[in-house]
C-alpha positions as CSV (number, residue, x, y, z in Angstrom):
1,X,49.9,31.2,-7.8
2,X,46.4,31.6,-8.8
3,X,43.7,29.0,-7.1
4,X,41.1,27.8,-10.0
5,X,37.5,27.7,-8.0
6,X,35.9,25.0,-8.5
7,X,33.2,24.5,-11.2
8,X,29.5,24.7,-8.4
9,X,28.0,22.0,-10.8
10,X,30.7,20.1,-9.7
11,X,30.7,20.1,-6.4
12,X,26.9,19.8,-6.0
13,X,27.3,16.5,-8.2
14,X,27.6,14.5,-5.3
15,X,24.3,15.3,-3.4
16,X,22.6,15.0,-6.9
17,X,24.0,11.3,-7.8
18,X,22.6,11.0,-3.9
19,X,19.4,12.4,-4.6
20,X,18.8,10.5,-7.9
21,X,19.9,7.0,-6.1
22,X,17.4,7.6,-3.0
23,X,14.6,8.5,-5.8
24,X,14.9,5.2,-7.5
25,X,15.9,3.0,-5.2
26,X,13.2,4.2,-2.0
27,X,11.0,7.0,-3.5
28,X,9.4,5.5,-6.7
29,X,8.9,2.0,-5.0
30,X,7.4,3.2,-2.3
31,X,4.8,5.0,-4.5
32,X,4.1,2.5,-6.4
33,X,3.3,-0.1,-4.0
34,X,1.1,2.7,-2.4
35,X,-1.1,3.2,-5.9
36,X,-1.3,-0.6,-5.8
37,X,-2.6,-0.5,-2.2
38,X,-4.7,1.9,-3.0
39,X,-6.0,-0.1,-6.3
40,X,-6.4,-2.9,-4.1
41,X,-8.6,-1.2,-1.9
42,X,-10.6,0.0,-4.7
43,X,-11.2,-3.2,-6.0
44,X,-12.4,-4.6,-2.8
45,X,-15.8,-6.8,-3.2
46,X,-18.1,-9.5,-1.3
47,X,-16.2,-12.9,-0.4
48,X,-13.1,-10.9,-0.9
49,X,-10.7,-12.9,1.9
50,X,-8.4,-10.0,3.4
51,X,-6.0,-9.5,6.4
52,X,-5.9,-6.7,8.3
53,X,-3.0,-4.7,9.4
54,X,-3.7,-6.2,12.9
55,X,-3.7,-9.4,11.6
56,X,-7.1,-10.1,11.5
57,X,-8.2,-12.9,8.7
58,X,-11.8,-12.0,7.4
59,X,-14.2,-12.4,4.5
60,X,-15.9,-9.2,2.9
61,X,-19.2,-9.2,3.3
62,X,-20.4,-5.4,2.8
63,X,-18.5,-3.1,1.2
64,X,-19.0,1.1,2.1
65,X,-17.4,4.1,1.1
66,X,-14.7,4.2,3.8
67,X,-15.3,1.1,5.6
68,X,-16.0,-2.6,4.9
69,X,-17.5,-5.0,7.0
70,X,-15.5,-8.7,7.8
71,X,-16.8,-11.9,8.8
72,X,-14.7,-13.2,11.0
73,X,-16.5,-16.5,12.4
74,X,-20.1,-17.5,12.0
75,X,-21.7,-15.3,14.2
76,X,-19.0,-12.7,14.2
77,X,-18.8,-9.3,12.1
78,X,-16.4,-6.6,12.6
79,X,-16.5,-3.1,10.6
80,X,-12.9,-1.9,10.0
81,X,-11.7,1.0,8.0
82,X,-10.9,0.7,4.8
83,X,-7.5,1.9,4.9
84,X,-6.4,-0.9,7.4
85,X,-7.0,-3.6,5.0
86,X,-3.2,-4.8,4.6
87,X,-3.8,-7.4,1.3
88,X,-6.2,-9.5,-0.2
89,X,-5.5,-13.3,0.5
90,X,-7.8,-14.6,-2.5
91,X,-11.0,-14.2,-4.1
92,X,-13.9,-16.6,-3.7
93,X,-16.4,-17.3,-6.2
94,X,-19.2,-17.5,-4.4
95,X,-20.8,-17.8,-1.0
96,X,-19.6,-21.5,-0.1
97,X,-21.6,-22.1,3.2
């Protein structure tokens, strides 16, 4: 008897269905909520109230090309990267103090 091989499309299918599933499902999220970060970040501006990837609650009160600078109490400002900026927790309208 005469064994038939086996069509190679066929037996990579498999690994392609997996590859397609892993794309959608953790690939093309993950990019997109990177672009948003990164449109967050962009849109950054005074009074901005953000949290830092340390946890760190602060208002924007200079904005810089790869830094911004945070109050964090009255008397208290810190300069943090830009990129450790986790998300924004609102935007004020204006200065209220």
């Amino acid at each position: 008897m005469e064994q038939q091989s086996a069509n190679p499309l066929i037996s990579f299918l498999p690994l392609i269905l997996i590859f397609v599933v892993f794309y959608f499902l953790l690939i093309k999220p993950q990019q997109k909520q990177k672009k948003e970060h990164e449109g967050m970040l962009k849109a950054l501006a005074k009074n901005d109230e953000v949290v830092t990837s340390g946890g760190i609650h602060g208002t924007v009160i200079n904005v810089k090309d790869t830094s911004v600078v945070l109050r964090i109490d009255d008397n208290t400002k810190v300069e943090v990267e830009k990129y450790a900026i986790a998300f924004t927790t609102k935007k004020r309208t204006g200065d209220e103090k």
